[in-house]
C-alpha positions in Angstrom: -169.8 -78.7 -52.2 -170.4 -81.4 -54.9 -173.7 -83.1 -54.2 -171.7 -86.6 -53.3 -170.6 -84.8 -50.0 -174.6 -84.1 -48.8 -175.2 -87.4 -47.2 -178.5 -86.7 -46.5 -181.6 -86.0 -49.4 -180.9 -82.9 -50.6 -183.2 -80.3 -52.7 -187.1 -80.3 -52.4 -187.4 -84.1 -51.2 -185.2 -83.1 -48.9 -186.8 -80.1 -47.6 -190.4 -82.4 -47.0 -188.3 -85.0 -44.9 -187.7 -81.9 -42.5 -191.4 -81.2 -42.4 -192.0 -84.4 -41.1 -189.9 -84.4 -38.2 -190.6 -81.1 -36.6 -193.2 -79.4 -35.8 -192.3 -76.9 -33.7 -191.0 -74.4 -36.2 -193.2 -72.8 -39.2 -192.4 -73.8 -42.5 -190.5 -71.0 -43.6 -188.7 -71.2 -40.6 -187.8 -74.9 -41.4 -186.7 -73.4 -45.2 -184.6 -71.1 -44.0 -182.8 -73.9 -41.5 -182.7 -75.9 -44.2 -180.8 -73.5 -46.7 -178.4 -72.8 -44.2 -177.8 -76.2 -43.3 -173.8 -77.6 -44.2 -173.0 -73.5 -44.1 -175.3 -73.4 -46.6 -174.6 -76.5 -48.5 -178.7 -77.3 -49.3 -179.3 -73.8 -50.7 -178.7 -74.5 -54.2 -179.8 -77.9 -54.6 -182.8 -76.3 -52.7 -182.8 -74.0 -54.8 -182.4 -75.3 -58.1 -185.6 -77.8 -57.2 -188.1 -75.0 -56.3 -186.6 -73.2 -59.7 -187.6 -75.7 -62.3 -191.1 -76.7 -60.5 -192.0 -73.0 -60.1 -191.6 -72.1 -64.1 -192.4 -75.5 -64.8 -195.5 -76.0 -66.7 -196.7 -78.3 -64.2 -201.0 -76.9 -62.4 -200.2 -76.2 -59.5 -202.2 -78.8 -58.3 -199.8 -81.3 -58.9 -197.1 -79.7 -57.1 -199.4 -79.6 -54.3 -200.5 -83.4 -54.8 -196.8 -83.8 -54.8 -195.7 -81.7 -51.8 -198.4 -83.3 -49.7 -197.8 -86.8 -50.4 -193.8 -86.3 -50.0 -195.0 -85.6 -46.3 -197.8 -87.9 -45.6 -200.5 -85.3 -45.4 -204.1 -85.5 -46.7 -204.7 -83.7 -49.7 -207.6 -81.2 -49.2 -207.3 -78.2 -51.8 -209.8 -76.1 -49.8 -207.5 -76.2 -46.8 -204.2 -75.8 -48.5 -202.4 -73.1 -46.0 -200.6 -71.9 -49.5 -200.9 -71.8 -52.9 -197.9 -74.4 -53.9 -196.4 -71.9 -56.6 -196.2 -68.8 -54.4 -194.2 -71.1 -51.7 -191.8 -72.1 -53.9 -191.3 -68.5 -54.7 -190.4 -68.1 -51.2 -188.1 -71.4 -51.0 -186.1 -69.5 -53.8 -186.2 -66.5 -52.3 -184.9 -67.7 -48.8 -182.1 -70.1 -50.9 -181.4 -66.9 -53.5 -180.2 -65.2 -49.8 -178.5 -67.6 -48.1 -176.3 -68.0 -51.3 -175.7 -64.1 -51.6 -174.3 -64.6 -47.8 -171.2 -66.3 -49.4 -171.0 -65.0 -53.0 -172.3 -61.8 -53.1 -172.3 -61.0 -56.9 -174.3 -64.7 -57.2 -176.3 -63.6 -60.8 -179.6 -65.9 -60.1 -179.5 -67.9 -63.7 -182.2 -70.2 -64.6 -180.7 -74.4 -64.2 -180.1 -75.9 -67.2 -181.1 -79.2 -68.4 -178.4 -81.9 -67.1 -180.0 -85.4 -68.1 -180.7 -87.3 -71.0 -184.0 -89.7 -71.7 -181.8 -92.8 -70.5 -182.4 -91.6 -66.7 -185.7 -90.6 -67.8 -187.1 -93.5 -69.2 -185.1 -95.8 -66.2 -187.0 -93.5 -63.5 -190.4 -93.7 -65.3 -190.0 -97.8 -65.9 -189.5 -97.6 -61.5 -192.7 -95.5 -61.1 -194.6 -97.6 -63.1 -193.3 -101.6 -61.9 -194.9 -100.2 -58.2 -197.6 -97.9 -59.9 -200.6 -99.8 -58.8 -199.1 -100.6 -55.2 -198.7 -96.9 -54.9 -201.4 -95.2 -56.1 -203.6 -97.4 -54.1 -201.8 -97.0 -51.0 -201.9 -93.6 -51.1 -205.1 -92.7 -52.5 -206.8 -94.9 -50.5 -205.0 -94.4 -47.0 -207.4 -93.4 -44.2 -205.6 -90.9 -42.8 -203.4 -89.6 -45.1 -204.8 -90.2 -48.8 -204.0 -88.0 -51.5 -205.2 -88.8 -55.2 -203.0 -88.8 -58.5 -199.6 -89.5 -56.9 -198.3 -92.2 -59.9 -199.5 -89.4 -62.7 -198.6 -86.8 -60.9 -194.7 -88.5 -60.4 -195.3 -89.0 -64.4 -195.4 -85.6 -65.1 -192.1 -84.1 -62.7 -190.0 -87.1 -64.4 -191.2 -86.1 -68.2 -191.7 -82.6 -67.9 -190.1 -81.1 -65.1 -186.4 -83.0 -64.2 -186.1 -87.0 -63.7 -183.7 -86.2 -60.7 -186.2 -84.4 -59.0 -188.9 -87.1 -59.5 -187.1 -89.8 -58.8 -185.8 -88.6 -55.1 -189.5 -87.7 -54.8 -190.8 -91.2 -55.7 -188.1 -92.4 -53.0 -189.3 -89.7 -50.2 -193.3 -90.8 -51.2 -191.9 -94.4 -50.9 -190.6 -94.2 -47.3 -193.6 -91.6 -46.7 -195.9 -94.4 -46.7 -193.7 -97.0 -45.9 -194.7 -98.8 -48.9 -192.8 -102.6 -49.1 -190.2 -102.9 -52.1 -188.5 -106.0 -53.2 -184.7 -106.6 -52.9 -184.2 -105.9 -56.4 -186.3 -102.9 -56.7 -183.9 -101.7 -53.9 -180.5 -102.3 -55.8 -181.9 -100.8 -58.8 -182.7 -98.0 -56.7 -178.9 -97.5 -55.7 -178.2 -97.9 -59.1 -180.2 -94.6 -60.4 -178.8 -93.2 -57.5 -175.2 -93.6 -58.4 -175.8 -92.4 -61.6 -177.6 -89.5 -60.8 -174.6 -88.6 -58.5 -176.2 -89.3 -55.3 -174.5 -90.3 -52.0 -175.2 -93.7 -51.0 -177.6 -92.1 -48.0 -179.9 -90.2 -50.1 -181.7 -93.3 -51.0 -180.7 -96.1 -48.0 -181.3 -93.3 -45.4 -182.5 -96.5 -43.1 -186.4 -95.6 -44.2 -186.7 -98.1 -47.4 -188.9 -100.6 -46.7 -187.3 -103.6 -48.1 -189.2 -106.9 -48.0 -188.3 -110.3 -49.9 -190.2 -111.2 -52.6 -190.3 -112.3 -56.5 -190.8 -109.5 -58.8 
């Protein structure tokens, strides 16, 4: 299935919208839904994310910064249920089978680079016009606050894959219901559209859009 055709986020910032709607399944049981979701449609997307942040050369820190602010959970490294690295070694694992369920002789390469520094430098210019707006609202939440988010987003984008970072910047957007101007929002759909996205993995109704002058 070409990515168009998921009409919901897709990959790793898709997988942390599921965690924060259910809670009556483990998270590897919520994996394993989610690689078999569309007959299997999510696996390699899924897939592919966990991939490039697991031999990344990301600390694993900042995947778990990343992974906890994606869902609007505190950051406490003490009380991390899971090393970040060895549970994206299990998202693979559980995506790696689902695929194998319809191609068989599926040879597990590594992905490939697919984006030049033009999407790069367009997703790290979004990150940084909201930078101090985000960075305070989620470091500083009362609940919920987790430190480092902006650098952290930084580093995915630069080092890792600018697709990935910038569908988590939106899913740590909506996370935290953080107020973006209408402008912001069609540049948004924009990047979308050029990434390949369908129109619902960014305006999934969970945007919060409010008028202002950038």
């Amino acid at each position: 299935m070409d990515r168009k055709d998921i009409w919901v986020d897709f990959g790793l910032s898709g997988l942390t919208k599921w965690y924060g709607s259910t809670f009556e399944f483990t998270p590897l049981e919520i994996a394993v839904d989610a690689a078999d979701w569309g007959e299997g449609a999510y696996a390699p997307t899924l897939r592919e994310d966990a991939l490039r942040l697991l031999e990344s050369p990301l600390p694993t820190r900042v995947i778990d910064i990343l992974s906890c602010a994606a869902v609007r959970s505190k950051f406490v490294p003490e009380e991390r249920w899971m090393d970040g690295r060895d549970w994206l070694r299990q998202i693979v694992d559980v995506c790696e089978e689902r695929i194998r369920r319809d191609e068989p002789r599926f040879a597990a390469h590594p992905p490939v680079p697919a984006w030049g520094p033009e999407l790069r430098d367009a997703v790290l210019a979004e990150v940084r016009t909201i930078a101090t707006e985000l960075e305070h609202t989620t470091a500083d939440h009362p609940y919920y606050a987790v430190p480092e988010v902006v650098p952290s987003l930084e580093r995915v984008v630069t080092e890792v894959d600018p697709d990935l970072g910038f569908r988590l910047f939106l899913r740590v957007l909506k996370a935290y219901l953080i107020p973006i101007s209408d402008s912001q929002h069609l540049r948004y759909r924009e990047l979308g559209e050029r990434f390949g996205y369908n129109e619902f993995v960014v305006d999934d109704g969970t945007l919060q859009l409010m008028p202002r002058v950038d």
